[in-house]
C-alpha positions in Angstrom: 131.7 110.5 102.3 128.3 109.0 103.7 125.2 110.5 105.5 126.4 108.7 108.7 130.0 110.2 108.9 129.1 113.4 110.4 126.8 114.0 113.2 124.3 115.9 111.3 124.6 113.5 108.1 121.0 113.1 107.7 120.8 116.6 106.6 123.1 115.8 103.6 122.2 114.6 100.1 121.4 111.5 98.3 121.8 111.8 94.6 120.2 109.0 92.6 120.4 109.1 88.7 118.8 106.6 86.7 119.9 105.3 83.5 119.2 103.4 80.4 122.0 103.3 77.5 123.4 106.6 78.4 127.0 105.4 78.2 128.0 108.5 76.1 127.1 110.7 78.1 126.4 109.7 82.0 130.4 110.2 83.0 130.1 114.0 82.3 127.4 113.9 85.0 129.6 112.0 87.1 132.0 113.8 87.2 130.4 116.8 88.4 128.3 115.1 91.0 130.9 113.3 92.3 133.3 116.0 92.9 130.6 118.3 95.2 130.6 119.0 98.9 127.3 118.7 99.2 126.7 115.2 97.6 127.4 112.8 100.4 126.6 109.4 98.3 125.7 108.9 94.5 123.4 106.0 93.5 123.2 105.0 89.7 120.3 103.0 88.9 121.2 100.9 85.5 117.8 100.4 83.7 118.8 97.5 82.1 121.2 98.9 79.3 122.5 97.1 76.6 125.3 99.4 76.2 128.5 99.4 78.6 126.6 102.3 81.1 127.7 100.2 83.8 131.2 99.8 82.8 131.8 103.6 82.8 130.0 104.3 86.1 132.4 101.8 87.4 134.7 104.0 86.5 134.0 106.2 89.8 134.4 103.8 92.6 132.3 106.0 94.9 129.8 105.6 92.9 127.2 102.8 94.2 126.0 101.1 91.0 122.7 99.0 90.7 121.8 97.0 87.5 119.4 94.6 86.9 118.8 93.1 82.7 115.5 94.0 82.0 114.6 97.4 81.6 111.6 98.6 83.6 111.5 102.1 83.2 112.4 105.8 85.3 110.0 105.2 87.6 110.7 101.6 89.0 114.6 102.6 88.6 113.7 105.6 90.2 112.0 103.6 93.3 115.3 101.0 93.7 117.4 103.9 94.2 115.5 105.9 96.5 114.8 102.6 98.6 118.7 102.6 99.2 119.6 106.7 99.7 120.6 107.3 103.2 120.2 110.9 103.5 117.1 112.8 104.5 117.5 114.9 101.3 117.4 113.3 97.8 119.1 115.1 94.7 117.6 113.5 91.5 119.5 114.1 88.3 119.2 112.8 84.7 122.4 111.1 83.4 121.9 113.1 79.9 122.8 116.2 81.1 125.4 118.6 79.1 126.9 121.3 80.4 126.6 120.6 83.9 129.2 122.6 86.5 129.5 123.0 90.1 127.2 125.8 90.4 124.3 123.8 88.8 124.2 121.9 91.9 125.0 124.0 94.5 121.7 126.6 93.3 119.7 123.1 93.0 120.7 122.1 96.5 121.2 126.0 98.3 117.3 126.6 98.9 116.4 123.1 100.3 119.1 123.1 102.6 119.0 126.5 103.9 114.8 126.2 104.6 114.0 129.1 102.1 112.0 126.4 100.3 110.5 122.8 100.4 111.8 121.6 97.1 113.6 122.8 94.2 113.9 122.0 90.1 115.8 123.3 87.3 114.8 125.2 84.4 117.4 124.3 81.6 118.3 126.1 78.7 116.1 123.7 76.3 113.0 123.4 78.3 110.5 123.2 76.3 109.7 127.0 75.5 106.5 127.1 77.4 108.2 126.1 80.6 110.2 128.6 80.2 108.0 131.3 79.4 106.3 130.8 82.5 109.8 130.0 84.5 108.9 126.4 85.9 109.4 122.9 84.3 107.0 120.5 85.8 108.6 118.0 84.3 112.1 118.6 85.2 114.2 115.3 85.7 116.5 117.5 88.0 115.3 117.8 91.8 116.0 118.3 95.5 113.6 116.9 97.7 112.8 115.0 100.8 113.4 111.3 101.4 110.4 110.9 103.0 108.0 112.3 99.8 109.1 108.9 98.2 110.3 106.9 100.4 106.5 106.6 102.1 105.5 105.5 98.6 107.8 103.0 97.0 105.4 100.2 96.1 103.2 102.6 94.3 105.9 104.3 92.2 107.2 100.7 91.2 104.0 100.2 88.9 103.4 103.7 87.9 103.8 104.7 84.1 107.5 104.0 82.8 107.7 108.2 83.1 105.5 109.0 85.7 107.5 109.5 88.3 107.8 113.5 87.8 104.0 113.5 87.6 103.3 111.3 90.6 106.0 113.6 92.7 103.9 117.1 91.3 101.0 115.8 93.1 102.4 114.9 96.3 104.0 118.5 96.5 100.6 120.1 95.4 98.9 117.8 98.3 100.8 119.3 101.0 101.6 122.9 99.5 105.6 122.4 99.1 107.2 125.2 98.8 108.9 125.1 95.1 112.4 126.9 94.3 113.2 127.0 90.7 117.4 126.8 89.5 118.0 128.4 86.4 120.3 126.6 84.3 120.9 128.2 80.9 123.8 126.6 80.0 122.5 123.2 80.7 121.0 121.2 77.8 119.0 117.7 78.0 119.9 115.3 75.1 116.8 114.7 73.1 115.4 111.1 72.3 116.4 111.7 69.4 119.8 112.5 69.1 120.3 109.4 71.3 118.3 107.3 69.0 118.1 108.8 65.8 114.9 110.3 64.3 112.0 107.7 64.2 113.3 105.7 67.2 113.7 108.9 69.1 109.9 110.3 68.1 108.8 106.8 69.6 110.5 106.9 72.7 108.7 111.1 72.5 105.4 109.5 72.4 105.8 106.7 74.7 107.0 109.4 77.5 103.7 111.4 76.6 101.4 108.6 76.7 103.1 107.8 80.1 102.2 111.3 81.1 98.7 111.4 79.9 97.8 108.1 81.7 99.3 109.9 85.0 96.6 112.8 84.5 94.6 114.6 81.3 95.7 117.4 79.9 93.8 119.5 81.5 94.6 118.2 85.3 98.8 118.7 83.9 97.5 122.5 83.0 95.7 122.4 86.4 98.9 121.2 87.9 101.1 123.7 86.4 99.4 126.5 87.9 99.1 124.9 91.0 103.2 124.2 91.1 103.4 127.6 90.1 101.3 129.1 92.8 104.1 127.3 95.3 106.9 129.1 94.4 109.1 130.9 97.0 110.5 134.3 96.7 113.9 132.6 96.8 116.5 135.1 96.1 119.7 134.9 98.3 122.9 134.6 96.7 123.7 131.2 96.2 127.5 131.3 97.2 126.4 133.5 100.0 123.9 130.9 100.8 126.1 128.1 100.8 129.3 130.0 102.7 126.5 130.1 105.2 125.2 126.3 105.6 128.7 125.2 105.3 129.8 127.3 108.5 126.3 126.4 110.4 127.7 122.3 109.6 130.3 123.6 110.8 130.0 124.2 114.7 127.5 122.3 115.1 
C-alpha cells in the first residue's frame, strides 16, 4: 500500500533505509518493515555495494530499490531516498539491525503519529553506554520524523559529511524546538564496523564516522547538543498498543 491509496495517505509513513554491503543482514530488517500497518512504502537506497545487497532486497517486490555504483556515503543515500518518499512522515531505519520485531516500530512510529511528540528515536540495547545513561542517542540511525525537515534541505545534505546526516537533522530539531520521543529498544542490537569488517577495517570505518561527526560540530557544540536534544523531550507515556488501537480507529472513520 502507497500514501495515495487512502484519503488521509499523507499522514502515513515513508521508511527509507540506506545501505552499503549489508547483504547479511538487511533482509531481517525487511522483513519486519515490510510486514507493518503502519509502513505504507519502503525505499532502499543501495550505496553502491559490492556485495549482492540489491539482489536480496529484490527479494521483496514491494520494496522500491535504488542503486547507483559508486558509493557516496549515508548522507547523500540518505538525500535520494527522501527525494522519492511520498508520505508526510519519514521512518528512517539502519539495515544492520538485529532483533528487530513489530513492536519496535510501532513504539518508534506511536508518538509521531498520535501528536504527543514532534519526532522520535530509539535507544537500543548497545548504545553506547553514555546514551544510555542519560536515555537519549543523538546519534540514533533509527527515526520518525517529518518529510518536510529534509525534504526543504536536499541539496545541502547531498554534500554534507559521509555521516552527518544524524548531526545535520539534531540541529534542525534544536532550531525549531521539536518535541523528541525516545523508543526503548533493549533487545535491539546495531552490528558494529567491525564485525562487519573485521578488526582494523572496522576501527577505520569507527574513525572515519567520528571524523565525519567532528567536522559536522566540535565536541563541545555535540555536548551542547545533547543537552539541548535532551531538554526536548516529551513526557510521552501512553501505552503503545493503546496508542495505536486508537490512531488505527481515528483512520478509520475518517
Amino acid at each position: 500500500m502507497n500514501c495515495n491509496s487512502s484519503p488521509d495517505g499523507a499522514r502515513g509513513i515513508s521508511c527509507v533505509i540506506c545501505a552499503f554491503n549489508e547483504a547479511p543482514r538487511i533482509a531481517a530488517v525487511l522483513a519486519v518493515a515490510s510486514a507493518h500497518p503502519l509502513i505504507h512504502e519502503i525505499i532502499v537506497v543501495d550505496d553502491g555495494s559490492t556485495d549482492n545487497t540489491a539482489e536480496v532486497v529484490k527479494l521483496f517486490p514491494s520494496i522500491k530499490l535504488i542503486s547507483y555504483r559508486m558509493n557516496r556515503g549515508k548522507s547523500f543515500a540518505m538525500a535520494t531516498g527522501v527525494a522519492v518518499a511520498k508520505c508526510e512522515l519519514l521512518m528512517l531505519l539502519d539495515a544492520d539491525l538485529s532483533g528487530l520485531a513489530d513492536e519496535h516500530i510501532t513504539a518508534l512510529a506511536t508518538p509521531v503519529l498520535l501528536g504527543e511528540a514532534d519526532v522520535s528515536l530509539s535507544l537500543r540495547q548497545n548504545s553506547l553506554l553514555v546514551f544510555r545513561a542519560i536515555g537519549l542517542d543523538f546519534v540514533s540511525g533509527e527515526r520518525v520524523i517529518r518529510k518536510e525537515l529534509l525534504s526543504e534541505a536536499l541539496e545541502e545534505i547531498s554534500g554534507l559529511p559521509r555521516f552527518g546526516i544524524e548531526v545535520f537533522m539534531n540541529r534542525k530539531i534544536i532550531a525549531r524546538r521539536l518535541t523528541i520521543s525516545v523508543a526503548h529498544w533493549p533487545e535491539v542490537t546495531q552490528s558494529r564496523k567491525t564485525e562487519k569488517f573485521g578488526y582494523w577495517k572496522g576501527i577505520r570505518a569507527e574513525w572515519r564516522m567520528i571524523t565525519d561527526l567532528l567536522q559536522m560540530s566540535y565536541p563541545v557544540l555535540l555536548i551542547s547538543q545533547t543537552y539541548h536534544l535532551l531538554s526536548l523531550r516529551s513526557n510521552y507515556a501512553g501505552g503503545v498498543e493503546t496508542g495505536i488501537r486508537v490512531w488505527c480507529s481515528e483512520r478509520k472513520h475518517r
